[in-house]
NUTI-632934 format. One record per residue: residue in three letters; x, y, z of N, C-alpha, C, O in turn. Coordinates in steps of 0.1 Angstrom, whole numbers, plus 5000, padded with zeros to 4 digits. Layout:
[r Ala, [X, Y, Z], [X, Y, Z], [X, Y, Z], [X, Y, Z]]
...
This chain:
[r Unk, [0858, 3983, 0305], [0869, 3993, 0305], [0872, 3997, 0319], [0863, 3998, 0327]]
[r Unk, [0886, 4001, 0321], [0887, 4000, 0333], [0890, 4015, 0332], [0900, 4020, 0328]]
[r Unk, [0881, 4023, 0337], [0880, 4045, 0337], [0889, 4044, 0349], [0897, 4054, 0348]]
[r Unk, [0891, 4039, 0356], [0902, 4046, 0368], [0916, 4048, 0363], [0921, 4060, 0363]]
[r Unk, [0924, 4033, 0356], [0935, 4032, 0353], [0933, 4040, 0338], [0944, 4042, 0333]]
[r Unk, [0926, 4044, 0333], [0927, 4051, 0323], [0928, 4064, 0323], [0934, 4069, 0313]]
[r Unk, [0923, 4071, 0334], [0922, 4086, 0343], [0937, 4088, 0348], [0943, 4099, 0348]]
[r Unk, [0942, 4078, 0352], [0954, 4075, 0359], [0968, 4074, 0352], [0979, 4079, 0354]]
[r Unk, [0963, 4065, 0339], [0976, 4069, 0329], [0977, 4080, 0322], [0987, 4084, 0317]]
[r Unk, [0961, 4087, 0322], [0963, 4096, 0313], [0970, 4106, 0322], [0978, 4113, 0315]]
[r Unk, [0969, 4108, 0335], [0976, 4120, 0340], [0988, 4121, 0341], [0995, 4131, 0339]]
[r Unk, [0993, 4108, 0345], [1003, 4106, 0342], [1016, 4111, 0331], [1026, 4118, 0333]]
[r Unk, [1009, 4103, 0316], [1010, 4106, 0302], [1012, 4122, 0303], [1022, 4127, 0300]]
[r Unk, [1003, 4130, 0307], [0997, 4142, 0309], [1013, 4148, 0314], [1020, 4156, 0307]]
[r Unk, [1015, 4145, 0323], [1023, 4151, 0333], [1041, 4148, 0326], [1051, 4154, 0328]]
[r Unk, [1038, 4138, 0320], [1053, 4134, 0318], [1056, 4140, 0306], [1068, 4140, 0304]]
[r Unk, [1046, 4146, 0296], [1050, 4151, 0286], [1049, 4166, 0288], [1053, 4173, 0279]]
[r Unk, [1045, 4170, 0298], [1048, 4187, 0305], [1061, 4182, 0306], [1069, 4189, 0299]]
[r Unk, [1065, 4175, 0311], [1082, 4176, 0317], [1089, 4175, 0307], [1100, 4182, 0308]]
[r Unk, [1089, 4170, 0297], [1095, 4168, 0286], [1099, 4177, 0274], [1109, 4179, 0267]]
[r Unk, [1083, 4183, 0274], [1082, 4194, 0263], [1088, 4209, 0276], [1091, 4219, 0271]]
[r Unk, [1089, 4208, 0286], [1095, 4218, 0292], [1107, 4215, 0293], [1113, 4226, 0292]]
[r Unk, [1119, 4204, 0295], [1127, 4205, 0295], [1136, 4211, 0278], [1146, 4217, 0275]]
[r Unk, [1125, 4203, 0268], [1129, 4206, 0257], [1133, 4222, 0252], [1142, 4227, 0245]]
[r Unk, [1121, 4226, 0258], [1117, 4241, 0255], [1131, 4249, 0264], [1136, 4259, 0259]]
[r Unk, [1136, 4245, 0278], [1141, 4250, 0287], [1159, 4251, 0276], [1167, 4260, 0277]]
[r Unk, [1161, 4243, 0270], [1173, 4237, 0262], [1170, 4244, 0255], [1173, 4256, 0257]]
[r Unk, [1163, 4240, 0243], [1163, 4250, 0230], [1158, 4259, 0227], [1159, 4265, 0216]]
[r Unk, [1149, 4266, 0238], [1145, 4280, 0236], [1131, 4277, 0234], [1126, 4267, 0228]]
[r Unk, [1125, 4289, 0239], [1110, 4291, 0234], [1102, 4292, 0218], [1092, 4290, 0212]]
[r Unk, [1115, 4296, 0216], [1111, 4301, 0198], [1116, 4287, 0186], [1119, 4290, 0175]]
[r Unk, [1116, 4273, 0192], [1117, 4264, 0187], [1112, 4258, 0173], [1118, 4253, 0164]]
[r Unk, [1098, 4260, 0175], [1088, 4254, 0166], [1094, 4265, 0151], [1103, 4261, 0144]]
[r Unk, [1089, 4276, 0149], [1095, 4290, 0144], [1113, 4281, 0139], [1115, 4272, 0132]]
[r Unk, [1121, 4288, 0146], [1135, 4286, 0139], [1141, 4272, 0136], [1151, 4273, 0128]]
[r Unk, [1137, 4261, 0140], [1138, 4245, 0141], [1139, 4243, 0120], [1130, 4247, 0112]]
[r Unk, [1152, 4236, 0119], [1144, 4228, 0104], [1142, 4217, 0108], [1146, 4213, 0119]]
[r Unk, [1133, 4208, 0100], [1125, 4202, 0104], [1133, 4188, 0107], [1128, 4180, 0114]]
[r Unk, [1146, 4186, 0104], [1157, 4175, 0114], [1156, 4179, 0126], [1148, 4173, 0133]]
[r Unk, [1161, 4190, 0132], [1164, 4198, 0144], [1148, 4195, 0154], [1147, 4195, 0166]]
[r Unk, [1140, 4193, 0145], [1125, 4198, 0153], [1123, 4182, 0158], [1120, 4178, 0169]]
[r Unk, [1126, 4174, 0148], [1122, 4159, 0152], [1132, 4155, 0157], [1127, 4150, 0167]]
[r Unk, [1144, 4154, 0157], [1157, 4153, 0170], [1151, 4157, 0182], [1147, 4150, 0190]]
[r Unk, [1150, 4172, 0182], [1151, 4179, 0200], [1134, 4177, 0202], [1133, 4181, 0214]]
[r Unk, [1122, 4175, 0198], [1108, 4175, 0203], [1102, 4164, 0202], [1099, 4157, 0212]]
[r Unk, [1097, 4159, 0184], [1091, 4145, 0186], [1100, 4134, 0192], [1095, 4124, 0197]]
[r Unk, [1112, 4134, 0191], [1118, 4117, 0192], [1116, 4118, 0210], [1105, 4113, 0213]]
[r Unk, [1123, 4124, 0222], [1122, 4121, 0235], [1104, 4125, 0235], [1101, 4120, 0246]]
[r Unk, [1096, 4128, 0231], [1081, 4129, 0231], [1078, 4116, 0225], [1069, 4110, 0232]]
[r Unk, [1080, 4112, 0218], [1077, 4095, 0210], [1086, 4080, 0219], [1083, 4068, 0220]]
[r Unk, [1095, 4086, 0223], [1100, 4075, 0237], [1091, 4074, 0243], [1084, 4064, 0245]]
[r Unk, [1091, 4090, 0252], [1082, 4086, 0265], [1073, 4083, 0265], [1069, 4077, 0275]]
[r Unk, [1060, 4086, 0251], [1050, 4080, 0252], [1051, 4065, 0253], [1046, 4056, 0261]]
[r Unk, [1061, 4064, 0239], [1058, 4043, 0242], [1062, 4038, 0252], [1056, 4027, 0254]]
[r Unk, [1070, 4041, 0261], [1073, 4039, 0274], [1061, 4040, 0287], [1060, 4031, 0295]]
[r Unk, [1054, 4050, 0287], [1045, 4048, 0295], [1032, 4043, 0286], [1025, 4035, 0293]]
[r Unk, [1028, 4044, 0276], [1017, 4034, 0271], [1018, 4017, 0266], [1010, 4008, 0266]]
[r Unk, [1029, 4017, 0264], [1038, 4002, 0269], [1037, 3996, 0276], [1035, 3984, 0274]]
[r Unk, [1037, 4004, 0290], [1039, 4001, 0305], [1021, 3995, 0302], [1018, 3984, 0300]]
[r Unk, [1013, 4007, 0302], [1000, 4003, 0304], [0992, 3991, 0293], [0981, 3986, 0294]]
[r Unk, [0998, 3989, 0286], [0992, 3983, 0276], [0995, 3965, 0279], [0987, 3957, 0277]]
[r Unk, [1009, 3962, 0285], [1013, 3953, 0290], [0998, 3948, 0303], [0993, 3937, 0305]]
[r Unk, [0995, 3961, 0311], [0986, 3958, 0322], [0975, 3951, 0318], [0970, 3943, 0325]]
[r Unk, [0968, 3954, 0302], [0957, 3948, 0299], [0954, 3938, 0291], [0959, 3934, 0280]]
[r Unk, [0945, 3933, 0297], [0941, 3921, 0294], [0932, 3922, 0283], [0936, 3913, 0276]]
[r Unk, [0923, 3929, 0278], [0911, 3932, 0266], [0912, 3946, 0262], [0917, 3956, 0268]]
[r Unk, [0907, 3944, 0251], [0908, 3958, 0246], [0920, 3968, 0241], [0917, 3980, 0238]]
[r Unk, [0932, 3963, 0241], [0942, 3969, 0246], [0941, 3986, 0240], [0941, 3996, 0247]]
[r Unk, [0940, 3984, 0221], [0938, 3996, 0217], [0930, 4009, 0218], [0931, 4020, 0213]]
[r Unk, [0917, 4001, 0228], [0908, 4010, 0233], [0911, 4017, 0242], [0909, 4029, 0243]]
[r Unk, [0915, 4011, 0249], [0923, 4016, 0260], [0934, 4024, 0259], [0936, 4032, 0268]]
[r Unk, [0944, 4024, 0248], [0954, 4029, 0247], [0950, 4044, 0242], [0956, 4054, 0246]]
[r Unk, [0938, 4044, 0231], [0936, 4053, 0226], [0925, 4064, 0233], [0922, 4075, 0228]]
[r Unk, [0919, 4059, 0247], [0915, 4067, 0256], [0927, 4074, 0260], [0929, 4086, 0256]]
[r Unk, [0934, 4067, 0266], [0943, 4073, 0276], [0951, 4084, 0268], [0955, 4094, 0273]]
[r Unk, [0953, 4080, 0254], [0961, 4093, 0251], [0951, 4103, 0246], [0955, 4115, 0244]]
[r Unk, [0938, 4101, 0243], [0924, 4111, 0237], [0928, 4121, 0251], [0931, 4132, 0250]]
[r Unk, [0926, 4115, 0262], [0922, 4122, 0278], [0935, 4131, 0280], [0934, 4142, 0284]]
[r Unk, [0949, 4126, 0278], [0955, 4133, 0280], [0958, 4145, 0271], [0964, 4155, 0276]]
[r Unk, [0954, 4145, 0256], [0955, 4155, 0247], [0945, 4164, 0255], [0946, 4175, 0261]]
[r Unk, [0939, 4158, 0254], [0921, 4171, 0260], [0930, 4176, 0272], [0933, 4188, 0272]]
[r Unk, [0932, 4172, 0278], [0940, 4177, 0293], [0949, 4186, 0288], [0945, 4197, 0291]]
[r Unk, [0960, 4187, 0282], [0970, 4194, 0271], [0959, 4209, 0264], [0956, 4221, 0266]]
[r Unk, [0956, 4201, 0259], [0940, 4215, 0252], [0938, 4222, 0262], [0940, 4234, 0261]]
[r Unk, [0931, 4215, 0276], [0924, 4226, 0280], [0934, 4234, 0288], [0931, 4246, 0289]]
[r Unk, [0950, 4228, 0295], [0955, 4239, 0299], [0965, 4250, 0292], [0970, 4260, 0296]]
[r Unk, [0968, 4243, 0277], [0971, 4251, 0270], [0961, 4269, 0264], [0965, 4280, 0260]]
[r Unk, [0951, 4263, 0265], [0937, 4272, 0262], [0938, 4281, 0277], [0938, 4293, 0277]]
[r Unk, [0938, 4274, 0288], [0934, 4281, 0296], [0945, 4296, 0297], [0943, 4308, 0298]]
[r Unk, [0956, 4286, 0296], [0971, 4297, 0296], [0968, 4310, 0286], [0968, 4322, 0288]]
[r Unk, [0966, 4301, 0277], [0970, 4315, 0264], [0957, 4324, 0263], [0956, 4333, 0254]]
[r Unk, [0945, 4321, 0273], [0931, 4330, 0274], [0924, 4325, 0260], [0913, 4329, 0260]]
[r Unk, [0927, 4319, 0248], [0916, 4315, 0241], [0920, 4301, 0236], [0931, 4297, 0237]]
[r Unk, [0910, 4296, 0230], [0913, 4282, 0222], [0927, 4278, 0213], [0930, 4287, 0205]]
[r Unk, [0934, 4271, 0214], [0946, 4270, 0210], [0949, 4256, 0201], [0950, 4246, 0208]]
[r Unk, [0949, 4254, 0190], [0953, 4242, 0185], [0963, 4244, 0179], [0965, 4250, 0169]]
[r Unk, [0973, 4236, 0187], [0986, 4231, 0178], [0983, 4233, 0163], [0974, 4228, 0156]]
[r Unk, [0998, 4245, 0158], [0997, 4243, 0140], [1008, 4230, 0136], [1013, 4229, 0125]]
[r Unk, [1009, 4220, 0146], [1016, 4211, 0142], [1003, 4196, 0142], [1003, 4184, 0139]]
[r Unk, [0997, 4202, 0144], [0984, 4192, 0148], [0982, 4180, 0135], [0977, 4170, 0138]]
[r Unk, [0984, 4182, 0126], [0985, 4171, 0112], [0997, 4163, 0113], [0998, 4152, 0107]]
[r Unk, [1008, 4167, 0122], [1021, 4157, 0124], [1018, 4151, 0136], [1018, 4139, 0138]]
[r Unk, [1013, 4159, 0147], [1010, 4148, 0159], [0999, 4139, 0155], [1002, 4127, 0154]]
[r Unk, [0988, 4142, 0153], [0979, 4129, 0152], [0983, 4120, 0143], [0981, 4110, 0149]]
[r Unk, [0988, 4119, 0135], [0993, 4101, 0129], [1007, 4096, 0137], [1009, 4084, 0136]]
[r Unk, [1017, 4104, 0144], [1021, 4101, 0154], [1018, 4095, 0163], [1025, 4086, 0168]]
[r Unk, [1006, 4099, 0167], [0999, 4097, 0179], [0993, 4085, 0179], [0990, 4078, 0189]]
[r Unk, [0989, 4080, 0161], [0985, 4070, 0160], [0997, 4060, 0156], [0992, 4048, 0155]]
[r Unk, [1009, 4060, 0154], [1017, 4051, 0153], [1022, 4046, 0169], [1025, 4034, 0172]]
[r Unk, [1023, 4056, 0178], [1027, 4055, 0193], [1014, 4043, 0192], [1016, 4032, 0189]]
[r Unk, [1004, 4047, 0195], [0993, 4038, 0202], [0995, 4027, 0196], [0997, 4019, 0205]]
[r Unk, [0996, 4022, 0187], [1000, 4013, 0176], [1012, 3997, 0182], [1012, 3985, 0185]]
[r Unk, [1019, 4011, 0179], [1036, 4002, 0185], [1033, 3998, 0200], [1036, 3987, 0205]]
[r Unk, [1026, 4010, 0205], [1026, 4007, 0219], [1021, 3993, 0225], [1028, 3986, 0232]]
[r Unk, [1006, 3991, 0218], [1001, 3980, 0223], [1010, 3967, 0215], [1012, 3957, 0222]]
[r Unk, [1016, 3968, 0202], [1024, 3956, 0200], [1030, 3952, 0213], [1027, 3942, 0220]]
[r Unk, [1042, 3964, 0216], [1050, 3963, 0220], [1049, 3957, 0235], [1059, 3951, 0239]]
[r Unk, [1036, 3958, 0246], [1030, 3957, 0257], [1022, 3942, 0258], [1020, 3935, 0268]]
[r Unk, [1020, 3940, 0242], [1009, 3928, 0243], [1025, 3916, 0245], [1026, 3907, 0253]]
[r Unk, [1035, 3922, 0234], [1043, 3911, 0235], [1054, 3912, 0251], [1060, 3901, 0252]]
[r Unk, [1057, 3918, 0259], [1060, 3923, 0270], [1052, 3909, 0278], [1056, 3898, 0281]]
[r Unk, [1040, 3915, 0281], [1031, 3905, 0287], [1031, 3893, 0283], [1031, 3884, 0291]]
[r Unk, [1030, 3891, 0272], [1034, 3871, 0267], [1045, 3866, 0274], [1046, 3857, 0281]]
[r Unk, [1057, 3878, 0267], [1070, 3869, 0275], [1072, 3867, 0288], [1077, 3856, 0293]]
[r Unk, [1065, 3880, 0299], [1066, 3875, 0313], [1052, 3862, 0321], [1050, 3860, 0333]]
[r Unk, [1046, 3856, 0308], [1035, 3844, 0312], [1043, 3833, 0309], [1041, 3823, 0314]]
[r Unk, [1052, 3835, 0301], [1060, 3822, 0298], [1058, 3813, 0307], [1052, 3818, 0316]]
[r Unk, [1062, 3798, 0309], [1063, 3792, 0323], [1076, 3790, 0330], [1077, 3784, 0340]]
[r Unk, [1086, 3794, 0325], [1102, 3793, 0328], [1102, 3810, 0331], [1114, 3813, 0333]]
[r Unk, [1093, 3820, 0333], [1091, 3831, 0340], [1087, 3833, 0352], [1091, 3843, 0359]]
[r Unk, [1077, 3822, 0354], [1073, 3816, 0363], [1080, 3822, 0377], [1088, 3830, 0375]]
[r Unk, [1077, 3820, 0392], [1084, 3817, 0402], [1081, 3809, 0406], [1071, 3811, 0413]]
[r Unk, [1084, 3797, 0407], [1083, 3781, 0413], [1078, 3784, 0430], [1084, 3792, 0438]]
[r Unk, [1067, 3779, 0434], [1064, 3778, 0449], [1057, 3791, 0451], [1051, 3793, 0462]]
[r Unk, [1056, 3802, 0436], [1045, 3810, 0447], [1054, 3820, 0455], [1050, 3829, 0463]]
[r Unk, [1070, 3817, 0452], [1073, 3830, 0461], [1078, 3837, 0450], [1082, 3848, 0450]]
């Protein structure tokens, strides 16, 4: 297992879904979760949150060679804990999402799609008509 690139996506992952859930939040208000029906909640939060994950675990999942789902499912374990601890830290006590039974099988359908989606990514650019003839 490769712990660097795994430390690395997860911060990444980490960082890009701060941006996301803050832009979201910055648009529809703080009090989202609360007034949202549950169309509204999966339009404006899970769907650009369910992009960008498969887009950057995509990205990484394409990079490997073994293991893919192990890997996939570090990188998003590391970034949730990362999420926990500075959510916890913020709010001064332990905090777990009351949405926490819709994200984890989410979470497991992202990792899922993701590595399909990365493994077959990587096939098509091995092709030999992908190739660069000469090495340049």
């Amino acid at each position: 297992m490769n712990f660097l690139s795994i430390l690395k996506y997860s911060l990444i992952l980490f960082a890009i879904q701060t941006v996301v859930s803050t832009a979201s939040t910055m648009l529809n208000g703080v009090d989202n979760l609360a007034s949202r029906s549950p169309s509204n909640l999966l339009m404006y939060h899970y769907i650009p949150t369910i992009l960008v994950n498969l887009l950057v675990l995509s990205f990484y999942a394409k990079t490997q060679r073994r293991r893919i789902l192990l890997h996939l499912l570090a990188v998003v374990s590391l970034s949730e804990l990362f999420g926990f601890a500075v959510v916890s830290i913020l709010m001064g006590e332990f905090y777990v999402s009351p949405t926490w039974f819709i994200d984890l099988p989410i979470a497991a359908l992202v990792i899922g799609f993701s590595a399909i989606i990365g493994s077959k990514v990587m096939a098509l650019t091995k092709l030999p008509h992908n190739r660069v003839a000469g090495g340049i």
